[in-house]
N, C-alpha and C positions, 0 to 999 in steps of 0.2 A: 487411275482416277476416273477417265471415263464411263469403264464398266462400272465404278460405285456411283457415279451419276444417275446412269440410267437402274442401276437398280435401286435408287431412294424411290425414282419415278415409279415403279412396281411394289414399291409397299405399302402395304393396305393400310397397316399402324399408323402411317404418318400420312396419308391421304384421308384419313377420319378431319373434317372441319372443326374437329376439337382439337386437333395437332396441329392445325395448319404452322402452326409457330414455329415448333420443332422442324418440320421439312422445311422451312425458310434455312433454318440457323443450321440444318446438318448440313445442306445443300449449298447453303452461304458458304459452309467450312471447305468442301469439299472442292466447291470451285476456285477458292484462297488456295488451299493447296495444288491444284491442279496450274496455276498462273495466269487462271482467268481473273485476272482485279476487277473488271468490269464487271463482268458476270456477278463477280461475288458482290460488287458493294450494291447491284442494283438487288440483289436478294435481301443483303444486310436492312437496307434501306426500307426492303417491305417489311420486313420483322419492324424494324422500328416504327414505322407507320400503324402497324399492328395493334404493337405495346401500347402505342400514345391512344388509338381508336377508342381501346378499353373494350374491343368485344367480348359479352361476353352473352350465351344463348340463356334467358330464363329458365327455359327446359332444362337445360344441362347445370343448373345451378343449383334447381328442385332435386335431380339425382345426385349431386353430390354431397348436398345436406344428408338424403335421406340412405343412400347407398353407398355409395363410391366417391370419395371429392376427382376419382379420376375420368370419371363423367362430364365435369365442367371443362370449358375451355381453356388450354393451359396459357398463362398470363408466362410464367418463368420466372426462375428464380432470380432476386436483386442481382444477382452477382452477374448472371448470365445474360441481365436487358444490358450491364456497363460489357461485358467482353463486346459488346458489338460493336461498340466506339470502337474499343482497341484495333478489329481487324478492319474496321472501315478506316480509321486509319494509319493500317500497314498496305491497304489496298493503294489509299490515294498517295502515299509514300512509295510506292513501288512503281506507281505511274505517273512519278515525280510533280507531281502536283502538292505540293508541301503548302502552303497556303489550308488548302481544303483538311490535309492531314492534321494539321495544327487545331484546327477546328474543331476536330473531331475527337482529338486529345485533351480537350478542351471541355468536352462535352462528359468525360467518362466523371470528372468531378464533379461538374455542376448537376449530372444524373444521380451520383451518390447522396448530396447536399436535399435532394427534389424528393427524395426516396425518404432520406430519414425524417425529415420536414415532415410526413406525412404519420410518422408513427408517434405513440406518446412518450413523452422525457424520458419516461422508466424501460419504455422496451425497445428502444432505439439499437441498430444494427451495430457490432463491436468493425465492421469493416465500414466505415464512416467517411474513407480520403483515401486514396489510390496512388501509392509513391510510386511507383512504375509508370504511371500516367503524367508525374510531372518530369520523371528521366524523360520517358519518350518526348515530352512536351520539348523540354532543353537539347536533344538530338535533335529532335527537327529546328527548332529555331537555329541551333549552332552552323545546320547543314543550309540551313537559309541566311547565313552569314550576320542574324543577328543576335550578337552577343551579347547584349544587355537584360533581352529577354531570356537568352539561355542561363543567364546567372541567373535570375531572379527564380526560374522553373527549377533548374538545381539544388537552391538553396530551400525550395519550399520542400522538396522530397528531403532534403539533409537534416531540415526542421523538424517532418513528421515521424523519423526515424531518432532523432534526440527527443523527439516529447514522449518517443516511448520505449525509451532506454534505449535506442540502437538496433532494435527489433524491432519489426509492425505486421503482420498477419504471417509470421513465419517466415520470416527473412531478414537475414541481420543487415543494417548497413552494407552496401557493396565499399569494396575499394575504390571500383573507376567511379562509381557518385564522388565521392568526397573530393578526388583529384579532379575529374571535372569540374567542378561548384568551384574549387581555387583555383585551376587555372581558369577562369572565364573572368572571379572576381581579378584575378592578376592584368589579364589585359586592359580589363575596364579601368584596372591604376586604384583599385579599392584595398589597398595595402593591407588598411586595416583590420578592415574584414577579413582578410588571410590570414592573418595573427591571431584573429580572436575565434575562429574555425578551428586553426590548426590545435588551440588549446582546445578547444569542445571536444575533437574526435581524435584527442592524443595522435595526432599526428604530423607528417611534414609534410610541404608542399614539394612536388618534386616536376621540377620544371620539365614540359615538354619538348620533347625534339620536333621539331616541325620538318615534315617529308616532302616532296616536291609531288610526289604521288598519291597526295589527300593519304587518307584514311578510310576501312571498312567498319560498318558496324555490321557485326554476326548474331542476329538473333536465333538463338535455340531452342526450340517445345519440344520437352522432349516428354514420351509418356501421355497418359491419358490420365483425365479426372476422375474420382470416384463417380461410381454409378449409384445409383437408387435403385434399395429393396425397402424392404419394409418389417416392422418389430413387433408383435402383436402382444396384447396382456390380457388373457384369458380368466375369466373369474365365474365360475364354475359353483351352483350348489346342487347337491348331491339329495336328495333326501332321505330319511330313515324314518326308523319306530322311535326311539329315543333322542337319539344323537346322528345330526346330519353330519354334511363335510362341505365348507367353503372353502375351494383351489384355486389357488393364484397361480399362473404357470406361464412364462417368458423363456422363450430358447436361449436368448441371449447373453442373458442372467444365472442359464439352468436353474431356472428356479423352478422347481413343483412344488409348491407349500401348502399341505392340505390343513386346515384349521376346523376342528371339530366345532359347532353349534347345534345348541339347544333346539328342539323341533316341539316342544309344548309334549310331548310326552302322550300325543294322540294313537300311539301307536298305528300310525297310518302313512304310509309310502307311495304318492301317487305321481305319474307320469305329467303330471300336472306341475306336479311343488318343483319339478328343475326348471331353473332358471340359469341364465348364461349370459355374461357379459364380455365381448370381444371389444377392444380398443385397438385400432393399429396407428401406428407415427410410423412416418418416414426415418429412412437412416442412410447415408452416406455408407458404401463399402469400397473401401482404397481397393487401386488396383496398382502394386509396385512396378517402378518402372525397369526396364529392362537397363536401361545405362543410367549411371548412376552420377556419371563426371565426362568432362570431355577438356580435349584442349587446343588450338590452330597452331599449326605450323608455317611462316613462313620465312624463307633463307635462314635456315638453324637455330630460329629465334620461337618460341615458346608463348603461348598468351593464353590464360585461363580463361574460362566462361564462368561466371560470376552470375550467380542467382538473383532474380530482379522482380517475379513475382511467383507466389504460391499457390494455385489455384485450390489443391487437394487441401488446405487450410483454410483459406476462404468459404470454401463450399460446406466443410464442416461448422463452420462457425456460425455462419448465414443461417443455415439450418436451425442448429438452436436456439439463434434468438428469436427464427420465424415461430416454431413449434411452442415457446412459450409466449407470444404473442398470440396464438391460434388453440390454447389448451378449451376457449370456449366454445371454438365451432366444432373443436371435436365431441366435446359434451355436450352440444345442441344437438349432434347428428344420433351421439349414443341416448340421448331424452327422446328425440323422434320416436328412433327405434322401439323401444322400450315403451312411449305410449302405446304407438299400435299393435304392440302384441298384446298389453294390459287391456285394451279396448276387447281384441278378440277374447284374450281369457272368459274375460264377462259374459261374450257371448256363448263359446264353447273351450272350456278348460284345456283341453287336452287340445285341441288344435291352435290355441294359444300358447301353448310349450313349443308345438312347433314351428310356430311364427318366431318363436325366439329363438328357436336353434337356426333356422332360415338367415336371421337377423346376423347372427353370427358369422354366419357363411358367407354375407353378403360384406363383412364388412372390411375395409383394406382403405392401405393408406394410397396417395398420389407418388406413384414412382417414376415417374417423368422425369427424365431432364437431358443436358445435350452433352450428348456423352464423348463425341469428338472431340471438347476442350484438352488442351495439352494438361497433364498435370502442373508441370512446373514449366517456366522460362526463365531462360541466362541468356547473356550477353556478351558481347566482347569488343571491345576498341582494335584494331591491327592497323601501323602503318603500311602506307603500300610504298613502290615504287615506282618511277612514271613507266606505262606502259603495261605489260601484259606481269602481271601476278599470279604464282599458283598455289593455294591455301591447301592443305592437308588437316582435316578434323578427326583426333583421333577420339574415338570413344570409346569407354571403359565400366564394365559391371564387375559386382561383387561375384557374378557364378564365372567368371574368369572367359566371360565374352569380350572380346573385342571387335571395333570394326571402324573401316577407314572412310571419310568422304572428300573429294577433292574438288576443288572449286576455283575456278579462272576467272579473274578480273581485273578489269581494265584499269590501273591507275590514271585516273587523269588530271589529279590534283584536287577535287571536291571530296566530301563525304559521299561515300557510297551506303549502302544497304541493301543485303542479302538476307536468305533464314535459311534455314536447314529446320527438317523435323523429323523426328524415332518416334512412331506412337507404340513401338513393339513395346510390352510388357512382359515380366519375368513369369507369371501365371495367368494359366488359361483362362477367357472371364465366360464366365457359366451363361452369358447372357451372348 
């Protein structure tokens, strides 16, 4: 970890004052995982001060209209200004400062709520409310012994996941949500509420053993999030004596579709008459994760890790509601274009074709983003025993890898909280 510390510090890409964001949030990451909390939240903290600032360079605003939107200063994507709550508070959780953690657990909704506020009725973001943000909210309250709020945070995750069938951005209801959310309503003596739960999520309440040695929570990132390339749509005319050819042509689609058109029958073919229209958008490319499952061992007893949020579905989805909110800045950029070449035309024909083939070459989408996020995160409840605990995580892939992690902890009768992280991936990423 500290050699990729000092090598964020050496790289020019993210030393550019239009990335400054990017080297907060990789470097944030990098220190979260390395066990500096400190380090990391005071990093998280600048991002965040960042985001709120709104810098953003008019220069680099004027090139991204006209050339590159990766010219301008990158703001980040909705999904990635909320992961920052998350680890700011798994930092202040880790440095049992739970108060501040809750805060900040706190914050990843009311950031979602502030975000969508801001776009119109019709193009509003489909990741809207953060059910892993109200578990984490219910774990910390539960680990700060107040229970009233851990039901109430329980049940608003158990809510978001009933309002949409059981699913919500690629994650179906967990098991330990619904058992937590009953047992918390069971202590607080809200009977009925347990009865009328148990019917919503066809299930039973199944009473906890209470341990002398608290319990661990085990969070697991495992994997890395899709990265950004980028999708171009080429539309290409050809000219001819009679009959031209307008090409549509997308990799991704394999589409070449050449469509013959009429040219007026001048019999005249000039380096002039091509014209060229290049569009690129952004796209998300998954990167598979190398483990696929995993599970804690401890005294012959067995505990699955249970999926709690989806990043690699989030990011996809965020995506397209952005890009059909932004279909007009891209055809403000491709109008730019396409005036100044038409300007030149006027002036000198043929060097006006090549302002449009220039136009082309220049054009690409914003492929930015923070690519350290885990793809996916699970969870797990483990009782301990009092005294010294030894966890065995085993993990498990489809290409028939295995691998073991083992972890020491202290029962001392509270909640505790650990993580564990695999960013290995099953394929090489070309980036």
């Amino acid at each position: 970890m500290q050699g990729a510390l000092e090598v964020i510090e050496k790289n020019k890409f993210l030393g550019k004052p239009r990335n400054h964001l990017l080297y907060l949030l990789e470097k944030g990451k990098l220190a979260y995982l390395a066990n500096d909390y400190t380090l990391s939240n005071s990093l998280f903290n600048e991002a965040d001060l960042f985001i709120e600032s709104n810098k953003k360079a008019i220069g680099n605003q004027i090139l991204g209209v006209l050339l590159n939107p990766q010219k301008e200063t990158y703001q980040g994507e909705d999904f990635e200004k909320v992961a920052i709550h998350y680890y700011k508070a798994l930092n202040y959780m880790f440095l049992n400062k739970y108060d501040e953690a809750i805060v900040e657990a706190k914050r990843i909704s009311l950031q979602l709520q502030k975000i969508n506020e801001s776009y119109p009725p019709e193009k509003k973001n489909r990741y809207n409310d953060d059910a892993f943000a109200h578990i984490l909210q219910g774990l910390l309250y539960e680990a700060s012994g107040d229970i009233n709020n851990a039901f109430i945070a329980y049940r608003n995750a158990v809510d978001l996941y009933l309002k949409n069938q059981g699913t919500y951005i690629g994650v179906t209801i967990p098991h330990q949500l619904c058992q937590d959310m009953l047992h918390t309503a069971n202590v607080m003596g809200f009977i009925d509420v347990v009865e009328r739960y148990e019917k919503l999520l066809n299930t039973s309440y199944i009473p906890k053993k209470i341990t002398k040695g608290g319990e661990a929570i085990l969070f697991w990132e495992n994997g890395l999030a899709p990265y950004k390339d980028e999708t171009y749509y080429t539309f290409t005319i050809l000219p001819g004596n009679d009959i031209g050819f307008l090409t549509i042509i997308n990799e991704d689609l394999s589409l070449n579709l050449p469509l013959p058109i009429p040219t007026g029958g001048n019999n005249r073919s000039d380096f002039s008459d091509l014209d060229i229209f290049n569009v690129a958008f952004p796209k998300y490319v998954s990167r598979p994760s190398l483990y696929n499952s995993a599970e804690a061992q401890i005294d012959s007893t067995y505990y699955p890790f249970q999926l709690t949020q989806n990043y690699e579905e989030i990011a996809f989805k965020t995506l397209k509601d952005r890009t059909l909110r932004e279909i007009g800045k891209v055809a403000l950029r491709l109008g730019t274009k396409k005036v100044s070449e038409y300007v030149v035309k006027n002036q000198n024909s043929d060097l006006g074709a090549l302002l449009g083939v220039f136009n082309a070459l220049t054009e690409g989408a914003d492929t930015r983003n923070w690519q350290s996020l885990p793809n996916k995160i699970f969870y797990s409840r483990i009782p301990l025993k009092t005294g010294e605990n030894k966890l065995t995580v085993s993990l498990k892939s489809n290409q028939q890898v295995s691998s073991t992690i083992e972890i020491n902890i202290q029962g001392t009768g509270d909640i505790l909280f650990e993580k564990i992280t695999t960013p290995e991936i099953s394929t090489p990423n070309p980036y």
